[in-house]
VEXVOKE-607462 format. One record per residue (C-alpha): x, y, z; residue in three letters. Coordinates in steps of 0.25 Angstrom, whole numbers, plus 5000, padded with zeros to 4 digits. Layout:
BEGIN
XYZALA/...
END
This chain:
BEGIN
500050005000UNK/500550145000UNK/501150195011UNK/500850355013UNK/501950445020UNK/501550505034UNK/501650655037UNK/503050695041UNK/503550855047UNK/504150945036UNK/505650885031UNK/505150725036UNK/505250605029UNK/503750595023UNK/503550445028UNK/503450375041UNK/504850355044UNK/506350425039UNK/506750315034UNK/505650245027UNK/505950075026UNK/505650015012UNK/504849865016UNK/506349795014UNK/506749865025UNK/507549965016UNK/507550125020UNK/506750195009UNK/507450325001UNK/507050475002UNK/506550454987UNK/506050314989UNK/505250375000UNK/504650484992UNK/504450424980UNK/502850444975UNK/502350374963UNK/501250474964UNK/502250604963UNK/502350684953UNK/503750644950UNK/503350524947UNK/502050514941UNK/502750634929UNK/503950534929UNK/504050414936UNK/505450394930UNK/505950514932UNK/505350504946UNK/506250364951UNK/507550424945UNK/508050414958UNK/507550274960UNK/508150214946UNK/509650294951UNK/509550264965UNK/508550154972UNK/507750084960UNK/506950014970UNK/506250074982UNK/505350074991UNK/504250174991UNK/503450195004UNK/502450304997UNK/502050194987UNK/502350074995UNK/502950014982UNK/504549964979UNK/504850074967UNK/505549994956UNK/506250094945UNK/507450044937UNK/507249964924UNK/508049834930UNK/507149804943UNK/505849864937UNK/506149744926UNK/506349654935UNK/505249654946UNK/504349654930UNK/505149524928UNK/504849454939UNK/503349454940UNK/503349324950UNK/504149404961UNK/503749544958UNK/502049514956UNK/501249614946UNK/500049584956UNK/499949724961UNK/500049794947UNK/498649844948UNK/498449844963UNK/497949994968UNK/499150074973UNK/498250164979UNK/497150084990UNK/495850104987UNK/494850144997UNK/493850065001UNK/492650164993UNK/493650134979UNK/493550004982UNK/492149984985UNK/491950074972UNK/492849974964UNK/491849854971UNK/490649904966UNK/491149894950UNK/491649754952UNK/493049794951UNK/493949664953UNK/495349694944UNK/496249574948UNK/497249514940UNK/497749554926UNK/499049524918UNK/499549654925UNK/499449604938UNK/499349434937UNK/500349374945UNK/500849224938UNK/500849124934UNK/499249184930UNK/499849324923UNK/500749244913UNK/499749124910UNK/498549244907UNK/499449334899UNK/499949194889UNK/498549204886UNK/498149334883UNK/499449394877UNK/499249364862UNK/498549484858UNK/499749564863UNK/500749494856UNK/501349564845UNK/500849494832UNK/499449514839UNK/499649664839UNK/499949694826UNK/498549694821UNK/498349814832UNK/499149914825UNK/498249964813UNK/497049994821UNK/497850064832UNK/498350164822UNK/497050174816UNK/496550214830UNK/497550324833UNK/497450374820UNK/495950374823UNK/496250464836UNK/497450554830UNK/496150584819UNK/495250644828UNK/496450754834UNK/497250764823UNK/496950904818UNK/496750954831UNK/498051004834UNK/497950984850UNK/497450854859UNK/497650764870UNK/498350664865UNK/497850584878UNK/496450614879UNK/496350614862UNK/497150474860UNK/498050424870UNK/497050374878UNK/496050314867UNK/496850244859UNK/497550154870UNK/496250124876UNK/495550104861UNK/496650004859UNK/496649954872UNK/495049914870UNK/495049844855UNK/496249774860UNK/495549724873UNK/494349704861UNK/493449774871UNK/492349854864UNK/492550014860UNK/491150024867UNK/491649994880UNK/492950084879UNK/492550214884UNK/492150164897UNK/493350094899UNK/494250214894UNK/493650304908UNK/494050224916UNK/495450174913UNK/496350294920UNK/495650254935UNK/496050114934UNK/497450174933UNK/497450264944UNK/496650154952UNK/497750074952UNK/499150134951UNK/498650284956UNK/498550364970UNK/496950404968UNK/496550484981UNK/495550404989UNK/494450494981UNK/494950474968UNK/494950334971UNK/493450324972UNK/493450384958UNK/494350284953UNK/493650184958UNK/492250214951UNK/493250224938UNK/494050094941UNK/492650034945UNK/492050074931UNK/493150024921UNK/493249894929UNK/491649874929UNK/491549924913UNK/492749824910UNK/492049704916UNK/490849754905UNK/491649744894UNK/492249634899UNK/490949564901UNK/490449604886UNK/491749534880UNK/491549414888UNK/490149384884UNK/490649384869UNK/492149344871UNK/492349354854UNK/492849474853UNK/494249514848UNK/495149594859UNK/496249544869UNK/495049544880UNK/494249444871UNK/495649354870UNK/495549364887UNK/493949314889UNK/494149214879UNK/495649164886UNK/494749164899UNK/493749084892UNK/494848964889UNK/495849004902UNK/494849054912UNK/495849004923UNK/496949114917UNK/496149214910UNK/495449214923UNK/493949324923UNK/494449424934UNK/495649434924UNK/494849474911UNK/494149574922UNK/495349624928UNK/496049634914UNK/494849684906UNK/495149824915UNK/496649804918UNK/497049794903UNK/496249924898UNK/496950014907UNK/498349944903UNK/498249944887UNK/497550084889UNK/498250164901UNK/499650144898UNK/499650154880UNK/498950284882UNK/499650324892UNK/501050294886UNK/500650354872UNK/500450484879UNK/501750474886UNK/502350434872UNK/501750564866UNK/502150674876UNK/503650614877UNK/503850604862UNK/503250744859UNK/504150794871UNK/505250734863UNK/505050804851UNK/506050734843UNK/505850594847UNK/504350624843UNK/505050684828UNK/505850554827UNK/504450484827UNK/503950554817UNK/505050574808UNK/505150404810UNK/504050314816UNK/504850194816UNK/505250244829UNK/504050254836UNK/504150114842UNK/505450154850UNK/504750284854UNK/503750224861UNK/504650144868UNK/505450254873UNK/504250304876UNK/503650204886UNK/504950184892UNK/505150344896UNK/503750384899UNK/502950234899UNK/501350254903UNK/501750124914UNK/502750194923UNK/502550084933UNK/502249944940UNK/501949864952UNK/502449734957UNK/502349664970UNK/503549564975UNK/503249444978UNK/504349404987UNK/505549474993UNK/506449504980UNK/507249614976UNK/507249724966UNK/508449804961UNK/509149754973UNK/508049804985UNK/507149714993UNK/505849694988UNK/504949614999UNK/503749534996UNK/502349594993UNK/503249734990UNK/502649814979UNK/503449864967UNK/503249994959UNK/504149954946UNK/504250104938UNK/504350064923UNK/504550204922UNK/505750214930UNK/506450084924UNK/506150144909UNK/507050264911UNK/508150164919UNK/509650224914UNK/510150084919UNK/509250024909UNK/508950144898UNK/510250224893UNK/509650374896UNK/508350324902UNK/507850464903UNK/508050504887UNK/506850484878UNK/507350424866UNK/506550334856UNK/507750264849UNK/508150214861UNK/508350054859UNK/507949994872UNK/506550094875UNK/505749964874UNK/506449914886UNK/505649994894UNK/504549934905UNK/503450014905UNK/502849874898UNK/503349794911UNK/504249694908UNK/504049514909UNK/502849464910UNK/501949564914UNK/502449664903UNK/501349734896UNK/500449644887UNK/500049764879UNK/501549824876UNK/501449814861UNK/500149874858UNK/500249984868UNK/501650004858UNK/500750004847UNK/499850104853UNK/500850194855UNK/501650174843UNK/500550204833UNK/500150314841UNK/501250374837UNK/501450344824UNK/500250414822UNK/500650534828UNK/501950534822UNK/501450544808UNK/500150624811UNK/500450734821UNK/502150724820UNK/501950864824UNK/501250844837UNK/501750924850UNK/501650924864UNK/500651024869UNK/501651104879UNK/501451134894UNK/500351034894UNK/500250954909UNK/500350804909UNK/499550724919UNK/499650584922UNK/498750474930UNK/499350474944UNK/499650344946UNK/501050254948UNK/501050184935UNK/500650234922UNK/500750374915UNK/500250454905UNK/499750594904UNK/498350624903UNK/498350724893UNK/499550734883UNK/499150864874UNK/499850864860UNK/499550974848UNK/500050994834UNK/499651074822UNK/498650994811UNK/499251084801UNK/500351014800UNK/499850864802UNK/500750784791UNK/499350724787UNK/498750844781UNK/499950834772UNK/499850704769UNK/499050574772UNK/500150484771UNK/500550504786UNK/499350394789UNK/499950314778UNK/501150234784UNK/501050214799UNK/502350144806UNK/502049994807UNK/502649954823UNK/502949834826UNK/502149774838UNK/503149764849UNK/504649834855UNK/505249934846UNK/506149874833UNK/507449924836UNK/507849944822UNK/506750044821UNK/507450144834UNK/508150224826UNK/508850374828UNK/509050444816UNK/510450504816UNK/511450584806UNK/512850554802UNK/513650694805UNK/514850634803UNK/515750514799UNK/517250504804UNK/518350374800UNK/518850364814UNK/519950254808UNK/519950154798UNK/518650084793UNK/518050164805UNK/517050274806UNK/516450364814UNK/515050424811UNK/514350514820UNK/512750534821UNK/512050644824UNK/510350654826UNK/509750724814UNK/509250834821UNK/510450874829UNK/509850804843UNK/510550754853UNK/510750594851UNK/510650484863UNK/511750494874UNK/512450354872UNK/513450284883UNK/514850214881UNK/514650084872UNK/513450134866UNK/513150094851UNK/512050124841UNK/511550044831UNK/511850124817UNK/510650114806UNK/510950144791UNK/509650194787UNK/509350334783UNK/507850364783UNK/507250484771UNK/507150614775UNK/506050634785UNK/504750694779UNK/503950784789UNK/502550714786UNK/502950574783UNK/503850504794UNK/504850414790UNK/505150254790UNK/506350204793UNK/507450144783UNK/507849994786UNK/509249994787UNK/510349874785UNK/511349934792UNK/511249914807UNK/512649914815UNK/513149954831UNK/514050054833UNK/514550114847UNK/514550244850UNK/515950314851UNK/515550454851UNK/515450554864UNK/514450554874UNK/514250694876UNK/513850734862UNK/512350694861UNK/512450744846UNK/513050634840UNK/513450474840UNK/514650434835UNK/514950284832UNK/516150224824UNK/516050114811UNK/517150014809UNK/516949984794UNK/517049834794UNK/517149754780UNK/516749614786UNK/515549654794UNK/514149664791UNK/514249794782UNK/513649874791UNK/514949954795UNK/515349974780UNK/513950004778UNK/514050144787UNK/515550154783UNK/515050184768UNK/513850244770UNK/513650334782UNK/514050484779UNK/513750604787UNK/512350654785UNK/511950534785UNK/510550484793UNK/510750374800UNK/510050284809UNK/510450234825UNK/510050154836UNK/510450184850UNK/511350214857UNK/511350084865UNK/512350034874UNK/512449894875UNK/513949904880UNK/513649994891UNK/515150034900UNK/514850024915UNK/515350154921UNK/515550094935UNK/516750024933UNK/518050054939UNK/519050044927UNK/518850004912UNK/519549954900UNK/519049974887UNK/519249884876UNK/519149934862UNK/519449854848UNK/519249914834UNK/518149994832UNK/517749944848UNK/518250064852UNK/516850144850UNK/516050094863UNK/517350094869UNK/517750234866UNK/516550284873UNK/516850204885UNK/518250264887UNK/517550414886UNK/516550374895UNK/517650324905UNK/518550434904UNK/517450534905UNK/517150454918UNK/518450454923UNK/518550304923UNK/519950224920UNK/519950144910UNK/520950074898UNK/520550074885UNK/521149994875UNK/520850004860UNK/521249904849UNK/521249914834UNK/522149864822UNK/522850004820UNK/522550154824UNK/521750164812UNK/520850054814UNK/520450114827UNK/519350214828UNK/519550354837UNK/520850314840UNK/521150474842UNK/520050494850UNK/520350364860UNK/521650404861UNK/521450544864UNK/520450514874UNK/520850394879UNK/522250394879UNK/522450384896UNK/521750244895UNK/522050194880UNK/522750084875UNK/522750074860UNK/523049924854UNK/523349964839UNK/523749834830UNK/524549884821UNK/525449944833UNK/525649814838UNK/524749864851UNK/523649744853UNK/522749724866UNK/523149624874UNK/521749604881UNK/522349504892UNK/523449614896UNK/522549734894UNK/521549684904UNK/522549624913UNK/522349714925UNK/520749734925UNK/520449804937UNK/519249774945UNK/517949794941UNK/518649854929UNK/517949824918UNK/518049804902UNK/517549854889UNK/517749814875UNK/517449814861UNK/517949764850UNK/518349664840UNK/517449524843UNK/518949444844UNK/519449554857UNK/517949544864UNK/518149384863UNK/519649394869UNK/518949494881UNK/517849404884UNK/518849294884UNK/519749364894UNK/518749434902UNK/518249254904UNK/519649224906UNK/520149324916UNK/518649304922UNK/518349454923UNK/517049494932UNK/515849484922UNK/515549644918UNK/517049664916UNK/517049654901UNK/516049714890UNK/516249724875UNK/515349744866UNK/515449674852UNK/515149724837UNK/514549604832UNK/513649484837UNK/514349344834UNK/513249274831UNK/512449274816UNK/511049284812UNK/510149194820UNK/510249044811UNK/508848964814UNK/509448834808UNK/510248824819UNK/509548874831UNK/508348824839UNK/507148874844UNK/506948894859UNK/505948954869UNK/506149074878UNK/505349064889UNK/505149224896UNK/505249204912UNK/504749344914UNK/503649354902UNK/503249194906UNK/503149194889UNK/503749074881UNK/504349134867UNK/504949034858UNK/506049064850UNK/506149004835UNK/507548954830UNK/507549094820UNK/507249174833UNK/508149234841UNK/507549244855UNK/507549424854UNK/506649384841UNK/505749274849UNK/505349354860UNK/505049494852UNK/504149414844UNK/503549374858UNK/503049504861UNK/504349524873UNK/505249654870UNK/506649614872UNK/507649734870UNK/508549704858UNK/509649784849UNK/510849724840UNK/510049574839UNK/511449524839UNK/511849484853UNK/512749614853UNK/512049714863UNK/511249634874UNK/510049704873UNK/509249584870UNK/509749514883UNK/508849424890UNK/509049344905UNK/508749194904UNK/508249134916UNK/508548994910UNK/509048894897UNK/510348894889UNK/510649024879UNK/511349024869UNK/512149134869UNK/512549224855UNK/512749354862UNK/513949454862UNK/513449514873UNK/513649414885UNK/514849374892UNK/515249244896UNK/514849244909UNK/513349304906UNK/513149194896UNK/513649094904UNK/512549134914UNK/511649104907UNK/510549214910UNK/510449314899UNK/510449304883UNK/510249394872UNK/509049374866UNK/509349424850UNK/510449304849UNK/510549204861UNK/509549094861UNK/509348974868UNK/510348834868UNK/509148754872UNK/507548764869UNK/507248864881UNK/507648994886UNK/506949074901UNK/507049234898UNK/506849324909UNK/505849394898UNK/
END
């Protein structure tokens, strides 16, 4: 329950004692202790608001809510994993008490909400979503995309030479809860009484209602429960009917004893408020960020491809579900602190979404960034949102609509935005947008409706993340290498990047940009990675370096022959997949060949730190060897340089000879100089985390299905069997499956794709791994490893 503070003398500690005791017995913190979910800190911005938590205590007790506060992306992750020890059971209890007169009000309307998927503990939760999860699979979703544009176009007709509305009151809130209904198959008759009382489910549950509000609530609650048995009743006497609610009363008709009665009642309700609440809420919070960001919103228009990604980023820096609860089962531990049993958890989404540990610059919003649909305003395992992809689709048609329609929409300034008061969803109640009809590119030409962006049901395409940027320079930094620096096209600021950074360099020029028709991106065949070796500080351009290589896959002789400045080009990135811990008390940095480009902007970083460190860089002559000038003129106090032709060769044994403790080791180079490292690093039986190199190509080929087999992955956390075929890789098999999985190169390179195995054989094909981490047996990389026998346990 909620634990209220007692009166205290000006200057006093606003609870019952100085020093407040968290339930394991732990002393509670000054901002622990004044945390509110209903302040206005939070409620603007609950990320912003446990800042302090996510830097300094990401799991506390609250004594004002009577709830452990979970904020960092890690734990919040966890505790949704692990569904068994921490129970959804509590996900829709009141945080509020109700008095006795709301209660007696709910009585009298027959109100009896019980178990749904959001809060079914298992075994029950997992053997009722098996059954009802078709429909939200993504092949299933397809057909839904046609008449969802047709709807908001629909909308967008009726307002569309107005010049000012609400986007909120006009759309927002419509069309969510239109699609929400056909879906469900529920009858448009009976959608405008279930549209009034929506919003006081919300605050019913996860609000702070005065005890007079609550009475009001309470009719309101008492009514959308009482008119959602009705319909329910009507669809039950002719179960024929097409809608996701039909494919429930008929699976209750064959597996009454899991498709139970009191869960079609419970669900009828609790799903309306799920699939309308949090789309229409999120779309708003897409709208007003991207028009605050005027040139993210102009990169939409200018290319619609990108709108998947965008709404990623958006739902991950201002998502509509800000937060969760759970309730521990047992005495277990988060983050490291003490949770006892029957203690209640507050997991903030929100806060884990804008993790620095997790996201690099968390709090930027940027729609090319690779990892967005990471985020966990879906939840995460087996209770992650059923309803993802088509509240994606919502969202991403919207938006393509009003990218071709109204590119010229704006923001109406000085305008207030309101939001439900309540722990766990946001979204403003008006979101006020104007824009000159004159100008709408549709009274020039009706060809705007003509081509619509198709999007794929599901996670965003990596290939389709693209930053548009311009070559401003080209430099021969030595033999057979170039440099070529990038600029953004309209003289913005590009991503800050950190040492061992890479992007991935995209040959594709797209036409010139028409102010009435947006563009579709080019296909491109040349894809390659190439570190940054640039300096941080300039935010104006990136700076990589090509070794022209005759015996590789083209792709450097490609850019080698092609690029020139003024050039438009296309990135993704910057991602770092070989990150330098800045925590270690001495380096040595390893570079061979062209190798030296993560390196170099290690060994900035480092001196710029003040951190010793040896640097040894290796090449067949000085003219081989890029920025030799620039290495040795800042680097010269901690440079060794291993030219061939001077007879100066590495001797890696003798170089590292001396490792000091808790030194540690970072290389890159030639595959032959990582394998002797690796080699040495086993023999001389360094600590595991000493060594990291990063590799330039992946030593397996393309996936051969005559000589592989097919094999099951069974996922711990989803409870879900997906079998992979022998022309699968697993990456491929559990896409298909509906499960996001965050990938990059596909070729066992970058370690984004790593899963955890809780059990069976892997085959590993990984440059990623060492020894030691393969050996363990508990983590592969799902875009190339695969299983020796016929079954693999993902913790997925």
């Amino acid at each position: 329950m909620i634990s209220t503070p007692s009166s205290s003398g000006a200057g006093g500690c606003p609870f019952h004692r100085a020093a407040e005791s968290a339930p394991n017995g732990c002393p509670v913190s000054p901002e622990a202790a004044a945390f509110d979910p209903f302040d206005r800190p939070y409620q603007l911005d609950p990320a912003e608001a446990l800042r302090w938590s996510r830097d300094q205590e990401p799991v506390f007790w609250s004594p004002r809510l009577g709830y452990w506060v979970v904020s960092r992306y890690e734990d919040v992750k966890a505790v949704f994993r692990d569904n068994h020890t921490f129970s959804p059971s509590i996900a829709l209890e009141k945080l509020t008490p109700a008095p006795p007169e709301a209660t007696k009000i709910l009585e009298s309307y027959g109100y009896a909400m019980r178990r749904t998927m959001v809060n079914e503990d298992e075994p029950d939760h997992m053997q009722r979503r098996r059954l009802l999860m078709d429909a939200f699979l993504p092949e299933n979703l397809e057909k839904h995309e046609g008449w969802i544009r047709e709807l908001a176009r629909d909308y967008m007709d009726r307002f569309i030479d107005k010049g000012r509305v609400d986007l909120v009151a006009e759309m927002f809130r419509e069309i969510p809860m239109t699609v929400a209904l056909r879906f469900l198959g529920v009858p448009k008759e009976d959608a405008q009484e279930l549209r009034k009382f929506s919003v006081a489910h919300t605050l019913n549950t996860w609000g702070r209602p005065t005890p007079e509000e609550q009475l009001q609530i309470a009719e309101d609650v008492g009514r959308f429960w009482q008119t959602a048995q009705e319909i329910l009743d009507r669809m039950r006497a002719d179960p024929t009917g097409e809608g996701w609610m039909y494919d429930s009363i008929r699976m209750h008709e064959v597996h009454p004893d899991i498709v139970t009665e009191s869960y079609l009642r419970s669900m009828m309700m609790a799903i309306l408020v799920a699939a309308h609440e949090t789309t229409a809420f999120a779309t708003a919070n897409a709208f007003r960020i991207l028009l605050s960001n005027r040139e993210s919103w102009n990169d939409l228009c200018e290319n619609p491809a990108l709108i998947p990604s965008a709404v990623e980023e958006c739902l991950r820096v201002v998502g509509s579900v800000v937060a969760w609860r759970r309730i521990a089962t047992r005495d277990t531990e988060v983050g490291g602190v003490k949770i006892p049993e029957g203690g209640k958890l507050l997991v903030v989404q929100a806060s884990a979404n804008r993790d620095p540990h997790h996201f690099e610059n968390p709090d930027d919003f940027d729609i090319y960034r690779q990892n967005a649909a990471e985020h966990l305003t879906f939840g995460y395992g087996a209770h992650q949102c059923m309803g993802k992809n088509i509240a994606r689709l919502e969202m991403r048609v919207i938006l393509d609509e009003f990218v071709r329609r109204l590119p010229h929409l704006q923001l109406v300034e000085d305008q207030t935005f309101e939001y439900l008061p309540n722990t766990s969803f946001r979204g403003p109640k008006s979101l006020w947008v104007e824009w000159e009809p004159a100008q709408n590119p549709e009274r020039r030409t009706r060809e705007v409706l003509d081509n619509p962006t198709h999007f794929s049901i599901g996670a965003p395409t990596k290939d389709d993340i693209l930053r548009r940027v311009v070559v401003t320079d080209v430099v021969r930094e030595a033999e057979a290498v170039i440099r070529i620096d990038l600029a953004d096209p309209h003289g913005r600021g590009l991503p800050d990047w950190s040492p061992g950074s890479h992007i991935e360099l995209v040959s594709c020029e797209l036409p010139a940009c028409s102010p009435d028709l947006p563009i579709e991106p080019v296909a491109s065949e040349w894809r390659r990675y190439y570190s940054l070796c640039g300096t941080r500080d300039d935010r104006s351009r990136l700076s990589i370096a090509i070794l022209r290589e005759p015996e590789g896959r083209g792709g450097s002789a490609h850019f080698h022959a092609t690029v020139e400045s003024g050039d438009v080009l296309h990135i993704a990135g910057p991602k770092n997949h070989f990150p330098l811990d800045e925590t270690a008390p001495r380096y040595t940095l390893i570079a061979g060949g062209i190798g030296i480009t993560p390196i170099l902007a290690m060994a900035d970083r480092l001196k710029a730190l003040g951190k010793p460190y040896a640097l040894h860089y290796c090449g067949a002559s000085r003219r081989t060897m890029a920025f030799v000038d620039r290495v040795e003129r800042d680097h010269a106090a901690a440079l060794t340089l291993h030219a061939g032709d001077e007879g100066c060769r590495l001797d890696l044994p003798q170089a590292l000879s001396g490792l000091s403790r808790g030194e540690q080791v970072y290389a890159c180079g030639p595959e032959r100089m990582l394998e002797a490292l690796e080699a040495l690093a086993e023999e001389r039986q360094w600590p595991e985390g000493t060594l990291h190199v990063e590799h330039f190509t992946a030593r397996s080929g393309i996936l051969d299905a005559e000589h592989e087999h097919g094999f099951e992955a069974v996922l711990a956390d989803s409870e879900l069997t997906v079998e992979v075929g022998n022309d699968q890789t697993l990456l491929e098999a559990l896409t298909a499956a509906g499960v996001d999985v965050p990938s990059d190169c596909c070729e066992g390179l970058c370690g984004t794709c790593e899963v955890a195995v809780v059990e069976g054989d892997i085959d590993h094909r990984d440059l990623v791994l060492s020894r030691a981490e393969r050996d363990a047996s508990d983590r592969m990389m799902a875009c190339c490893s695969r299983a020796k026998g016929k079954r693999l346990v993902l913790s997925l």
